[in-house]
N, C-alpha and C positions, 0 to 999 in steps of 0.2 A: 504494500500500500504506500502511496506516494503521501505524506506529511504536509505536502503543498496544495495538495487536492483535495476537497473537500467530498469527495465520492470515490467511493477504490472497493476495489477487494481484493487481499491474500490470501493464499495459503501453504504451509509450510508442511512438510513431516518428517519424522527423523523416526530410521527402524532401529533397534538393537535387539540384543538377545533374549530382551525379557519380551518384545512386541513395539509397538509401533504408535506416535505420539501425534496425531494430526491436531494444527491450530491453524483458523481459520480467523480473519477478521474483515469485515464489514464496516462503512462509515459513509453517512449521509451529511449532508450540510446542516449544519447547529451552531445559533449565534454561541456558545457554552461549549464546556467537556461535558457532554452524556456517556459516560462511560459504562457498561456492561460486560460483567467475565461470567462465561456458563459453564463450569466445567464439572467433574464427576470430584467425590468425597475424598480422592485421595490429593486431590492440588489445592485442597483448602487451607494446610499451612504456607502455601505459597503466593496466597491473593494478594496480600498487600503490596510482595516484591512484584509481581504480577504488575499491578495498578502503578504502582511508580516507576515501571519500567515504559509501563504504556505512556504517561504522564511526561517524561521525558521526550520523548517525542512528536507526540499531541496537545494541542492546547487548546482546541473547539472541534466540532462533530459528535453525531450519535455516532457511538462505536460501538458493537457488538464484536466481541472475543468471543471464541468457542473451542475449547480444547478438549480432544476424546483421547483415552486410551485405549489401545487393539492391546490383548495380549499374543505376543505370538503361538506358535503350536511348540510346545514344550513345557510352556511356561504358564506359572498354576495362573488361574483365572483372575483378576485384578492384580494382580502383581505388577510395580511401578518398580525400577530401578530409579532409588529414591538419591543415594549418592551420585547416577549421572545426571540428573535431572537437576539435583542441586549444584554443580558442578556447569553446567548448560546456564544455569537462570545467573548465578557468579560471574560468569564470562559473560553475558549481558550486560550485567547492572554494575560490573569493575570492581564486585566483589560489595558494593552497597548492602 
């Protein structure tokens, strides 16, 4: 999503061995930051880092974030590799 444009849509996903991370974001014209994250139970200690990373980049638009987890075929069922994933959001936010 282009930060200059007030309309866009991404999407991003990263696989690894536990399964597969898709994030999706959307964003309409808003005089404000309407900011929205939908994500499943296991990125809940991560929303705030989440929002201030979006924050740093955004500063007016409705935005909708949307992030699923897939687990892969091996790997038990909601299983998040929670040290890459914090490791992932670290190298984002410069460790914030």
């Amino acid at each position: 999503m282009n930060p200059r444009s007030m309309t866009g849509f991404a999407r991003a996903r990263r696989t690894g061995g536990a399964g597969e991370v898709v994030v999706t974001a959307k964003s309409v014209n808003h005089r404000a930051l309407d900011l929205h994250i939908h994500a499943g139970s296991e990125f809940d200690p991560y929303e705030p880092a989440l929002r201030n990373l979006a924050k740093t980049y955004l500063s007016r638009g409705h935005i909708d974030i949307r992030i699923a987890f897939h687990p892969g075929t091996g790997a038990r069922a909601g299983a998040l590799n929670r040290p890459l994933f914090e490791a992932y959001l670290a190298a984002e936010t410069g460790g914030r």
